[in-house]
C-alpha positions as CSV (number, residue, x, y, z in Angstrom):
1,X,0.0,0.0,0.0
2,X,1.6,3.4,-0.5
3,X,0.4,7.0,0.7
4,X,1.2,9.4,-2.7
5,X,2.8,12.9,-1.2
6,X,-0.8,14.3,-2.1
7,X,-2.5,11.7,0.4
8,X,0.6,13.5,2.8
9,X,-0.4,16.8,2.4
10,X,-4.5,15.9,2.9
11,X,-3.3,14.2,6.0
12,X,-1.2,16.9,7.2
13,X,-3.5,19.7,6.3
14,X,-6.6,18.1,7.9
15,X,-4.4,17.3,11.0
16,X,-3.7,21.4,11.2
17,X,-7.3,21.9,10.8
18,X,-7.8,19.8,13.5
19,X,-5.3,20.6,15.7
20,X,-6.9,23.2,18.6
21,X,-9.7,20.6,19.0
22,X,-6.9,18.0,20.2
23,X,-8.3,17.0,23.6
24,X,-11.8,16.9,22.0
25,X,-10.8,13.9,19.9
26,X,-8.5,12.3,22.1
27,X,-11.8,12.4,24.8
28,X,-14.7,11.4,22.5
29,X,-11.9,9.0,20.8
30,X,-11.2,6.9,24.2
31,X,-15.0,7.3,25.4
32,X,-15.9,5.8,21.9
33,X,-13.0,3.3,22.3
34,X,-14.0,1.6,25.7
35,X,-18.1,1.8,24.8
36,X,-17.6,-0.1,21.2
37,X,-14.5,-2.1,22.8
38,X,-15.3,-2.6,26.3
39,X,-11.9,-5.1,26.6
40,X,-9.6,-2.3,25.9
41,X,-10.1,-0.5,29.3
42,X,-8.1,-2.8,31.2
43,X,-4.6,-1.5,29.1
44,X,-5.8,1.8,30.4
45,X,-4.9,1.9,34.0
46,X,-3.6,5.2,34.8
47,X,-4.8,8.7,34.2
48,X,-6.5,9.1,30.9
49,X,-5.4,12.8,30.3
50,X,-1.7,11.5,30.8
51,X,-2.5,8.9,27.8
52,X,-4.5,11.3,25.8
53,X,-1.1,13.6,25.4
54,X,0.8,10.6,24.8
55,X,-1.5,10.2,21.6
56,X,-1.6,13.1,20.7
57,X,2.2,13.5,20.7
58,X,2.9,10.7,18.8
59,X,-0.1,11.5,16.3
60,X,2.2,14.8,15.8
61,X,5.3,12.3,15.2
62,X,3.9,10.4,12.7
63,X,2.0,13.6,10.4
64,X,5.1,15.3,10.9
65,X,7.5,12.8,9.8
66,X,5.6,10.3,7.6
67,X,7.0,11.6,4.7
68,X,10.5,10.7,5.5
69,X,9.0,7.1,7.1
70,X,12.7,5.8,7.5
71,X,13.6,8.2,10.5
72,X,10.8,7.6,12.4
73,X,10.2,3.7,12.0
74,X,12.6,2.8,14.6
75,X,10.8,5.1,17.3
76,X,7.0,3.6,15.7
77,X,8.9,0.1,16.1
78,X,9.7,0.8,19.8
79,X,6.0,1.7,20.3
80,X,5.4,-1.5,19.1
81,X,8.3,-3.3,21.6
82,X,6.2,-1.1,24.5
83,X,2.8,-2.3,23.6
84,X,3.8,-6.0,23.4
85,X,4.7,-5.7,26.9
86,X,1.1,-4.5,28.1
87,X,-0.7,-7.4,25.8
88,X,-1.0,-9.5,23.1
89,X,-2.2,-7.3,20.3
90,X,-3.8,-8.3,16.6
91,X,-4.3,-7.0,13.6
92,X,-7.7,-7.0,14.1
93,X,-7.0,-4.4,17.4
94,X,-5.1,-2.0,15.3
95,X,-8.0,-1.9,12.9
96,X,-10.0,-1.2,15.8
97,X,-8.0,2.1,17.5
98,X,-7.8,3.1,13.7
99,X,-11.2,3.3,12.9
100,X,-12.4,4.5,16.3
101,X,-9.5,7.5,16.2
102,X,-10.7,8.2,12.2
103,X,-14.3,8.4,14.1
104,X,-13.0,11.1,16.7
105,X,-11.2,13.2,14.1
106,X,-13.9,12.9,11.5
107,X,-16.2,14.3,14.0
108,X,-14.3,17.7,13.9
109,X,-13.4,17.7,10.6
110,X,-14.4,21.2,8.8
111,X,-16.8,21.3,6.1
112,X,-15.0,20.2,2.6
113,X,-15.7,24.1,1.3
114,X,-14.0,25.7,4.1
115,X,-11.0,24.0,4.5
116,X,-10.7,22.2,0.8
117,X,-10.4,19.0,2.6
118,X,-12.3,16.1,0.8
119,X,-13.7,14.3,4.0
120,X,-13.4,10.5,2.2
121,X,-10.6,11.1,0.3
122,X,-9.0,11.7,3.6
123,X,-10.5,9.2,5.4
124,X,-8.4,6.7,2.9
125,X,-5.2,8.7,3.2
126,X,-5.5,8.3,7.1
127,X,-6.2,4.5,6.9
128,X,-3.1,4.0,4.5
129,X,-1.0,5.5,7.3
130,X,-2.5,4.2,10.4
131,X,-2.3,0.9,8.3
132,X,1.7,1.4,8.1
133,X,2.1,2.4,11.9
134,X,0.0,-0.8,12.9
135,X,2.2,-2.8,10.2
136,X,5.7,-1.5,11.9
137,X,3.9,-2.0,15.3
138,X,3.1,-5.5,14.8
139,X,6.5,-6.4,13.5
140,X,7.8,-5.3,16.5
141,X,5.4,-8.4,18.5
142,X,6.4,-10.4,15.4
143,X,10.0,-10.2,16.5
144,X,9.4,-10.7,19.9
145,X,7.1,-13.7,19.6
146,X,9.9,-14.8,17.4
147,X,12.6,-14.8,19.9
148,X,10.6,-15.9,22.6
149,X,9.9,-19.6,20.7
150,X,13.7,-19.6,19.8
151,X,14.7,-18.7,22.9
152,X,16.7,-15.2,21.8
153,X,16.6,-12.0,24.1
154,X,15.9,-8.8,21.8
């Protein structure tokens, strides 16, 4: 699957547009997460807010450096090494975050005429990427499921 540079730029562009209503999503996102997903609450111990910046930052990583992937894949790849650690994650999961998080931002998304931002068009372009981070996750738990059954330490 590959994201053109124009699928870039919608991402980016909608992800400025969206920026001052951050905590907005990140709330409605979780709240949406643990009603659809009621299984997920358990990874969620601590304080909420404290994971809802921790999203949001790493939302910024990603928009801001997807374009050159290769220097952020290691740090996406160490979110992955991190999340192994809390549970045993799938595909299937990934999809779920993704399309509860595309949810939360769709829901402040401005109109198409006012920002110039084609609401499915970026819809796609943020599945292609979220589809890449949950790729580079999961080959993190690849690896470590790997070594674990040959008996390697990462």
């Amino acid at each position: 699957m590959t994201i053109t540079k124009a699928e870039i730029r919608l991402v980016q562009k909608c992800w400025f547009a969206l920026s001052n209503h951050a905590t907005s999503i990140t709330t409605d996102f979780y709240s949406e997460l643990f009603e659809r997903y009621p299984e997920y609450q358990k990874y969620f111990r601590s304080d909420i807010s404290a994971q809802q910046e921790k999203l949001m930052k790493m939302i910024n990583i990603i928009i801001n450096g997807v374009e050159v992937w290769e220097k952020i894949e290691p740090e996406i790849y160490k979110l992955g090494q991190y999340h192994s650690q809390i549970g045993h994650f799938t595909a299937e999961d990934f999809h779920h975050v993704s399309e509860t998080l595309i949810w939360a931002m769709c829901r402040y998304q401005p109109p198409a005429d006012n920002q110039g931002i084609n609401k499915d068009e970026t819809e796609e372009a943020w599945r292609k990427i979220f589809a890449l981070v949950s790729k580079t996750m999961l080959s993190a738990f690849e690896a470590i499921d790997d070594s674990k059954s040959s008996g390697q330490v990462l």
